[in-house]
N, C-alpha and C positions, 0 to 999 in steps of 0.2 A: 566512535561510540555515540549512541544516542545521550547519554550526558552532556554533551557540549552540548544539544540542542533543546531536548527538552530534560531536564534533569529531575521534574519533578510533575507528576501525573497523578489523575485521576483513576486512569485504565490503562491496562496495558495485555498483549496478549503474545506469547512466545511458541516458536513451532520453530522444529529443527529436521534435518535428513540427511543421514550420509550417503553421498553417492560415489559411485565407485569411477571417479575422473578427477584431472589434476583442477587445482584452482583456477588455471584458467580457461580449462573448455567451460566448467561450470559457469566463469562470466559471463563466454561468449552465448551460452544455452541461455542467461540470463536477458541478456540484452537481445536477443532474437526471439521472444517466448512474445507467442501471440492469443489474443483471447479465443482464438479454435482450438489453441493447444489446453485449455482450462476450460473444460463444459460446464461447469457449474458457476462459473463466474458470468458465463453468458446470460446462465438461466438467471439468474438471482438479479443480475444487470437491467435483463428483461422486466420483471419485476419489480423493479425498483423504478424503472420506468414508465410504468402504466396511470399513475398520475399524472405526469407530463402528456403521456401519449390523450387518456382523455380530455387534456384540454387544449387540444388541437395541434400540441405541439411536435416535434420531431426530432429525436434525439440522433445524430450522428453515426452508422453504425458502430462497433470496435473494429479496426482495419490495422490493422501495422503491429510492430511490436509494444507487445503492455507498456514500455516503460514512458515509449513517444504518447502512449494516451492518456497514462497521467500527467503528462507536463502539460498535455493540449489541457486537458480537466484545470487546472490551474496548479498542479503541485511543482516544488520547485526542486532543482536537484540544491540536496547543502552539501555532501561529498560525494565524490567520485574518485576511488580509489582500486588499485587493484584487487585489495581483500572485502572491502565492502563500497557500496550503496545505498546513501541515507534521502530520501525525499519527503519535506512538508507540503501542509497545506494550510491555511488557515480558511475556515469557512464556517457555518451553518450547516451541519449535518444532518442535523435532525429535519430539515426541510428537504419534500421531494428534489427539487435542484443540487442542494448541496450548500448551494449561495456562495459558492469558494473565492475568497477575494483576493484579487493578483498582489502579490506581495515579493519582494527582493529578498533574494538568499539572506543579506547580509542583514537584514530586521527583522527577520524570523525570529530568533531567540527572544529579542525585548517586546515582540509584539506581544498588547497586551489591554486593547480596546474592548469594553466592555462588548458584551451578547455575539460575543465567538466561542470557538472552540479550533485549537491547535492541535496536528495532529502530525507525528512521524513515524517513519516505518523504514526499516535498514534489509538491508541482503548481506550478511557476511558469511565470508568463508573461513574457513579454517582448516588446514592440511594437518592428516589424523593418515600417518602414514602412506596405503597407495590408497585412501580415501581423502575426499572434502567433503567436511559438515557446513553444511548450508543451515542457517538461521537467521529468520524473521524474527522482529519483532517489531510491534505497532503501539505506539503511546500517543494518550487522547490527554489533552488539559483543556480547562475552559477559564472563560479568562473574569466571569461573575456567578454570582449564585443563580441567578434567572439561568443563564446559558448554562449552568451545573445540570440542572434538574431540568431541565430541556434534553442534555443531554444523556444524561441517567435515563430518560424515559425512552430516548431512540436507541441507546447501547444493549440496553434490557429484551429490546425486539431483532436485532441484527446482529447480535454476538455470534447465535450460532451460526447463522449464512458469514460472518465474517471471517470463523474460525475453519469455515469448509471451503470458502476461497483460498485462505493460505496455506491447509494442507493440497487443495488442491494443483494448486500454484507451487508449491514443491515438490510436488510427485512427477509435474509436468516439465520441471527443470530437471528432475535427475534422468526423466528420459530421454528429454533432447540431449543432455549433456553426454550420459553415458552410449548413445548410441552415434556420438560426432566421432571422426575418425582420430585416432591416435594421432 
């Protein structure tokens, strides 16, 4: 559960889907789900990149499975379990970059340096008969008033591209999952 990690937030955003596979093709669907299989993550990705891009810089394509590019990005796994998947980050969101700073599983929780903002997001599953409900959810805290309202003013603009990545991102796992073979 995202309590142990982040128990108390600013933001938080939940999205659920049942799909019709046992819990663990949906991991495997999980952990092979690449940024081709979510268009809108591309695009928005894209986007988000263009201040980078004009200033001369180059950002990496998305290549492999989503979960290998956020750890490249800096997020770190804090559990790996058969019914879920929890990964932080700690960084500056509200800057084109991100600003994400490498940090160890096990100081995640207490970190707590001023002009950040922490951020988790889980994959659980849960078995609902010959269904698995798959549910996200994504909690933001920041760790000063300046970094509050830094990030109040980036959450205000990305929420809804945020909230169309993870239903897209779910849609895209139930159909890898439900079309793996039994």
């Amino acid at each position: 559960m995202l309590d142990d990690f982040l128990p108390r937030f600013e933001v938080n955003e939940v999205h659920s889907i049942a799909i019709e596979a046992t819990p663990a093709a949906v991991m495997n669907a999980i952990r092979a789900l690449t940024a081709a299989d979510v268009p809108v993550l591309v695009a928005l990705m894209a986007i988000r990149s263009l201040p980078t891009l004009l200033r001369g810089r180059r950002r990496p394509p998305l290549r492999g499975p989503l979960l290998d590019g956020f750890r490249k990005a800096g997020f770190v796994q804090l559990r790996d379990a058969p019914d879920e998947l929890v990964l932080g980050a700690v960084g500056r969101f509200w800057k084109p970059s991100g600003d994400i700073r490498p940090i160890e599983p096990e100081r995640f929780s207490a970190f707590a340096e001023p002009g950040f903002a922490k951020a988790v997001f889980n994959l659980e599953l849960t078995p609902s008969g010959e269904r698995t409900v798959l549910t996200t959810e994504t909690r933001v805290t920041t760790t000063d008033e300046r970094s509050r309202r830094s990030f109040g003013r980036y959450w205000r603009v990305v929420h809804p591209g945020s909230a169309l990545i993870r239903r897209g991102w779910l849609r895209a796992i139930r159909k890898r999952a439900e079309r793996a073979p039994v």
